[in-house]
C-alpha distance (Angstrom), angle and dihedral (degrees) to the residues before:
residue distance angle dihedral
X1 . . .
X2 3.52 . .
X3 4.05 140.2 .
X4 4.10 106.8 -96.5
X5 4.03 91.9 -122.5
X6 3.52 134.6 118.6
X7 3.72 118.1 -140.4
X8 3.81 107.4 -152.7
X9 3.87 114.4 -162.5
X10 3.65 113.2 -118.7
X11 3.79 128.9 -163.1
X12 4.15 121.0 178.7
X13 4.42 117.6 -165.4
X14 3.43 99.1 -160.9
X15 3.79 95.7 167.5
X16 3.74 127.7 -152.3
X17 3.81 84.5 -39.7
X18 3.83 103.3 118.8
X19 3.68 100.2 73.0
X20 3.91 114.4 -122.4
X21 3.63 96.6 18.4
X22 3.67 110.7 79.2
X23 3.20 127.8 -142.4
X24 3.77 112.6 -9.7
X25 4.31 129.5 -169.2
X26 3.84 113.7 -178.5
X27 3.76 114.5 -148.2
X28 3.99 122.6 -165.0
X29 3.74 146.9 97.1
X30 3.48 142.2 -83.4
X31 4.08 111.9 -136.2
X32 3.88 119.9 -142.9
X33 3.66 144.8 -178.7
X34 4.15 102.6 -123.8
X35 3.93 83.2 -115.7
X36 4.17 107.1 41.1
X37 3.76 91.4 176.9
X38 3.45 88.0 120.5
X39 3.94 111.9 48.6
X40 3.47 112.3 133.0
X41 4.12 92.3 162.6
X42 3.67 141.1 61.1
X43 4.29 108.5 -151.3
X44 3.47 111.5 -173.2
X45 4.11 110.8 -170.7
X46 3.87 121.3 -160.9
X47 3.75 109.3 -156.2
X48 4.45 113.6 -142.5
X49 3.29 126.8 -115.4
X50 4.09 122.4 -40.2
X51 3.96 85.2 9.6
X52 3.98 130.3 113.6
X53 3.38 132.7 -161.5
X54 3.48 90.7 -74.5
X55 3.75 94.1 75.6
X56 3.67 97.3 77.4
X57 3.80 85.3 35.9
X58 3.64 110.1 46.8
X59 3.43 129.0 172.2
X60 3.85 111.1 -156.5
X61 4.11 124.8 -170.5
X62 3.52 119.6 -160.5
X63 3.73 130.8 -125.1
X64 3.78 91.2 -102.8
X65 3.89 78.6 51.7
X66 4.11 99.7 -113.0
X67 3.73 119.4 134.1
X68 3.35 106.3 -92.3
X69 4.03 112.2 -146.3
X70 3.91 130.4 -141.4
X71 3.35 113.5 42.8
X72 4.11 92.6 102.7
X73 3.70 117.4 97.3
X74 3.95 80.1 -176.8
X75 3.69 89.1 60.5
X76 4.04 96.3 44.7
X77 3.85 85.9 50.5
X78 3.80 95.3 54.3
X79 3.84 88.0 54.3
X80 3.53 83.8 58.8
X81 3.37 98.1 64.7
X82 3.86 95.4 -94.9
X83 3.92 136.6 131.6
X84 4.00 101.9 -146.3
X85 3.89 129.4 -149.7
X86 3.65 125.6 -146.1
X87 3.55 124.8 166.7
X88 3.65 125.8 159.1
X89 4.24 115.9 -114.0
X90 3.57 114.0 -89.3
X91 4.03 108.7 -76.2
X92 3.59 97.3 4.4
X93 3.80 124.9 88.9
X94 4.04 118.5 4.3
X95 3.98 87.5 -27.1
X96 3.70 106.4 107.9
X97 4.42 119.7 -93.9
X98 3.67 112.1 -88.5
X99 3.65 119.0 -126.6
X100 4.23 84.2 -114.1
X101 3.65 115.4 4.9
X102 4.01 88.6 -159.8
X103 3.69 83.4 67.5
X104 3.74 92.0 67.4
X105 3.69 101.6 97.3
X106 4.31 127.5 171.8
X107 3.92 88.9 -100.9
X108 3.96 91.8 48.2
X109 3.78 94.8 44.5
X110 3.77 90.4 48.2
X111 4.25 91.8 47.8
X112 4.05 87.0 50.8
X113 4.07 97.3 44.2
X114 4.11 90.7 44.5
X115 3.37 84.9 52.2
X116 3.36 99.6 49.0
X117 3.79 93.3 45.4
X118 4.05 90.5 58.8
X119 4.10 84.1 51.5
X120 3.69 100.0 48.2
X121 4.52 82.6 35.0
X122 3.99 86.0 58.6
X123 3.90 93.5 40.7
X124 4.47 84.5 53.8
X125 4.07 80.0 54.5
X126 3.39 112.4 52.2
X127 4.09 97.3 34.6
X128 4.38 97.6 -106.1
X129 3.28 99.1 116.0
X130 3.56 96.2 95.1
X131 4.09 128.4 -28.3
X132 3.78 109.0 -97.7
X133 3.94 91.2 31.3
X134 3.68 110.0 99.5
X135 3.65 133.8 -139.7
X136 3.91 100.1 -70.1
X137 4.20 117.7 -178.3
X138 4.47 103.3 -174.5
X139 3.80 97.6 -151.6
X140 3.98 84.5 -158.3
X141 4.10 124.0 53.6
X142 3.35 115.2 -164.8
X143 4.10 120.1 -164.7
X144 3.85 119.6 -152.3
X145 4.00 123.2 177.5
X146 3.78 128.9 -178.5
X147 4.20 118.7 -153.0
X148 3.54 99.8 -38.9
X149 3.39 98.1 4.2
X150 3.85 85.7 65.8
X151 3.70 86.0 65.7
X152 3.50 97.9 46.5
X153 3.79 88.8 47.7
X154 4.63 85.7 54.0
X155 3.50 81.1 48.0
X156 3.61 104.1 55.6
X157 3.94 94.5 34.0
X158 3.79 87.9 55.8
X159 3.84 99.5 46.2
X160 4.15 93.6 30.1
X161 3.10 105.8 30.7
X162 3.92 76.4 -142.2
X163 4.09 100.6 151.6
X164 3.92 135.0 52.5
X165 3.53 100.6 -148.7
X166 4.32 118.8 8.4
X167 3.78 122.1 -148.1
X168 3.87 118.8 -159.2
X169 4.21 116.0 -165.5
X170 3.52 112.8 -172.1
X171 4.21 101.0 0.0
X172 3.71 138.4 105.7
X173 3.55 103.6 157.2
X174 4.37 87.4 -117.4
X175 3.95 88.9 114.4
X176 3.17 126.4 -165.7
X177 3.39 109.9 -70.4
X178 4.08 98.1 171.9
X179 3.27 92.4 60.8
X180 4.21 99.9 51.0
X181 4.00 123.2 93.8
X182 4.04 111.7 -121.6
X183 3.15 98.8 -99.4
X184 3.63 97.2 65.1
X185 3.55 100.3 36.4
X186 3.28 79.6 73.1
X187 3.67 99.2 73.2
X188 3.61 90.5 55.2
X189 4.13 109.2 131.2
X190 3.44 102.8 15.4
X191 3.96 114.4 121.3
X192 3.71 112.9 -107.4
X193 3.13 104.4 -116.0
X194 4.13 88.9 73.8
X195 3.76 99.7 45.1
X196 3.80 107.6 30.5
X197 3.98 89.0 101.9
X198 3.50 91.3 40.7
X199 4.25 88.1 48.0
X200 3.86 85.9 55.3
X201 3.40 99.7 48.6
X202 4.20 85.1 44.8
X203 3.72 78.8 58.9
X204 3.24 109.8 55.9
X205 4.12 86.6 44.5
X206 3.78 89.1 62.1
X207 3.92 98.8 33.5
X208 4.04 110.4 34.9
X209 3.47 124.0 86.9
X210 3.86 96.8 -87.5
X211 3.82 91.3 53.2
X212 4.05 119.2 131.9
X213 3.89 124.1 -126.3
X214 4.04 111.8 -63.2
X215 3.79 106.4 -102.5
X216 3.89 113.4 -99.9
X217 3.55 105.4 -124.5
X218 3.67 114.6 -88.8
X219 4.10 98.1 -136.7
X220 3.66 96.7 39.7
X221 3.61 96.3 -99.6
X222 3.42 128.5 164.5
X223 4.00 134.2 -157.6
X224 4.41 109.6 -112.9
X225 4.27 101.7 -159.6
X226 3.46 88.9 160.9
X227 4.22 136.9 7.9
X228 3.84 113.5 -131.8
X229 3.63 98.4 -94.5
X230 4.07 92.0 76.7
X231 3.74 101.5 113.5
X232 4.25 110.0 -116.4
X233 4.13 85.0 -114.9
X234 3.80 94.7 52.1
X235 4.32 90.4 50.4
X236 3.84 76.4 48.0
X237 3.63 98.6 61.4
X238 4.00 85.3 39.6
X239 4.08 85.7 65.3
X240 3.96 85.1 48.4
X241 3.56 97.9 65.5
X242 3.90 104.7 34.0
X243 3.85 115.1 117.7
X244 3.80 133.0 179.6
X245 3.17 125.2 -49.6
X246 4.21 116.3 -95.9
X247 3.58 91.2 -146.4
X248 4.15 113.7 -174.6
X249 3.91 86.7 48.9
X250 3.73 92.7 44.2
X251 3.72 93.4 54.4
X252 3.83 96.5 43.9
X253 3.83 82.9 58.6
X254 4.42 93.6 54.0
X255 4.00 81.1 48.3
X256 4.13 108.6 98.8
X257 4.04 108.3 -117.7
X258 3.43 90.8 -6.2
X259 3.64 93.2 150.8
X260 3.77 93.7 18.0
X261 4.21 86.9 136.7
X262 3.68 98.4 54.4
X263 3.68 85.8 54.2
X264 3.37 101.1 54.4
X265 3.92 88.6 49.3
X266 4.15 93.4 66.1
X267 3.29 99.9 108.8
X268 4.04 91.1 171.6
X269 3.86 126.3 82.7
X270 4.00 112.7 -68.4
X271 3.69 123.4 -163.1
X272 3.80 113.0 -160.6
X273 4.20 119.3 -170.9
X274 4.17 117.0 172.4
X275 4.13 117.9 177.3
X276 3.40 114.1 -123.5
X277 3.83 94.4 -115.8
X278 4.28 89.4 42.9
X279 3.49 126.2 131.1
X280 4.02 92.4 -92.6
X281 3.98 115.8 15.2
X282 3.85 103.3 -166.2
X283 3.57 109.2 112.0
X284 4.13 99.4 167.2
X285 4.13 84.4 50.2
X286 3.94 84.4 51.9
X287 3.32 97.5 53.2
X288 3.77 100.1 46.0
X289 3.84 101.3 71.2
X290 4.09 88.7 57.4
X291 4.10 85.9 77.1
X292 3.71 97.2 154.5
X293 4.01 100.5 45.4
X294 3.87 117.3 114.6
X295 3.24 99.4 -143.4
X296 3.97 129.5 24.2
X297 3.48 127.6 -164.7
X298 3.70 123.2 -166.5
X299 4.26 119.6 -167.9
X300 3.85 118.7 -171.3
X301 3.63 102.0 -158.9
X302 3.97 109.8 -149.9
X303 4.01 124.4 -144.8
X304 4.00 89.1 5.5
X305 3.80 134.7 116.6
X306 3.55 128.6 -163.6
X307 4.03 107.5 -53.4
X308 3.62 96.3 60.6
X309 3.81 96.4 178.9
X310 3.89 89.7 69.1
X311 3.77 98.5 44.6
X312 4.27 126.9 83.3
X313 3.44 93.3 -101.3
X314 3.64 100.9 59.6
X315 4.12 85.2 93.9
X316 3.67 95.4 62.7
X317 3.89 86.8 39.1
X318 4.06 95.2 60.0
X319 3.41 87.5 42.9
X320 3.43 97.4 58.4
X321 3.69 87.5 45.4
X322 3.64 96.6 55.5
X323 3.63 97.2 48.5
X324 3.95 92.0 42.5
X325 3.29 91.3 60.6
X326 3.39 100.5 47.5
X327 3.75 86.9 54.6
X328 3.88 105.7 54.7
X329 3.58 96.5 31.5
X330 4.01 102.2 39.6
């Protein structure tokens, strides 16, 4: 048994064009119903931190070794009548090594994946995506982040303008505070656009070779990614997929309102959905920083930890996507 989807390899050259991070190849896939005839939307899905593209697209076998289906938000999407984009972060994943890593930074990441969107949107157009695909133009483009890829998707919505309606699983932009050295605690609540240098070079304190012991966390506090009820083969498949680590974006999302002011620029429907054993659990404190969207959505996940994909509820959660959509955007 398998998921009737075709997963279309994607690669994106964008050249030395995003200033300050060198020379940058996207890797990834595009995710299709075997007949697109009827896309009418666009979803691009940015996976969190140590994830690839395979997150929202994961491919689980079974102890008895049998595909097991339903674990792909990808493959839910398709069924809605959408063409999905996943491409790992620049340097991470399949996407080619960055000359620095540290020098990946929200507003850099969110330059190279808007730009890659308009390539792979212009490749839909004309028909090159892939022989026997053809010419496809979503009049909808829906952008979905997990974690950190929630931030990344604020990001790119506020400097882009890249997305009509964002959907952020398992971020609020309250960080992580507990789990931060001093020193960058105390960058908390500034806007990014003062402290993303500073963020990187906070990185590459805490992650290069040189860096001290991670902080324990202060309240006792420990990180949920999954509740007990994910089955031993799923968490399996989790390993499968996880990458390195892309560490000056990752930070800037543990760092309290952090991106606070490209929040408050969405000015296009957000949908917001936390578990109630995630990393951060207040949804009306998520919601407040996106002060200019029309429409706010706010999903209280029950029985579900951080990696919502994986748990039980992620049914009722795609669902809910689906139909959301459908109802500020048609």
């Amino acid at each position: 048994m398998h998921e009737p989807v075709q997963r279309i390899p994607v690669e994106v050259d964008l050249g030395d064009t995003i200033a300050g991070l060198g020379p940058t190849v996207l890797r990834g896939r595009v995710v299709l119903a075997e007949d697109p005839a009827t896309v009418h939307t666009l979803a691009v899905c940015h996976a969190g931190g140590r994830c690839s593209v395979g997150y929202h697209d994961l491919e689980v076998v079974g102890p008895d070794g049998a595909p097991v289906p339903g674990y792909s938000l990808a493959a839910r999407l398709t069924a809605a009548g959408m063409a999905v984009l996943l491409l790992d972060h620049p340097g991470v994943g399949a996407s080619d090594p960055l000359p620095d890593i540290f020098a990946a930074t929200p507003t850099r990441v969110a330059a190279a994946h808007h730009a890659a969107l308009e390539a792979v949107r212009a490749r839909l157009a004309d028909g090159s995506l892939t022989p026997g695909v053809p010419p496809l133009v979503p009049e909808r483009t829906l952008g979905i982040g997990h974690s950190m890829g929630g931030m990344l998707i604020d990001v790119q919505q506020a400097r882009h303008r890249s997305f009509d309606a964002v959907v952020g699983l398992g971020h609020s932009g309250s960080g992580l505070p507990a789990h931060l050295h001093v020193d960058e605690l105390a960058l908390a609540g500034q806007p990014l656009r003062l402290t993303e240098e500073r963020i990187a070079a906070a990185a590459r304190a805490r992650f290069g070779p040189d860096a001290p012991p991670l902080p324990r966390p202060a309240d006792g506090s420990t990180i949920e990614y999954f509740t007990e009820a994910v089955p031993a083969h799923v968490r399996t498949a989790f390993r499968g997929q996880a990458t390195n680590l892309l560490f000056s974006s990752g930070l800037t999302s543990m760092i309290p309102a952090s991106t606070h002011e490209e929040k408050a620029a969405i000015d296009v429907p957000v949908l917001v959905a936390l578990g109630d054993r995630d990393l951060v659990r207040d949804l009306p404190a998520a919601a407040a920083h996106y002060s200019a969207a029309d429409n706010i959505t706010l999903l209280r996940l029950r029985a579900t930890a951080h990696c919502h994909n994986q748990e039980a509820s992620r049914t009722f959660l795609w669902e809910r996507i689906v139909r959301w959509f459908d109802d500020v955007t048609g």
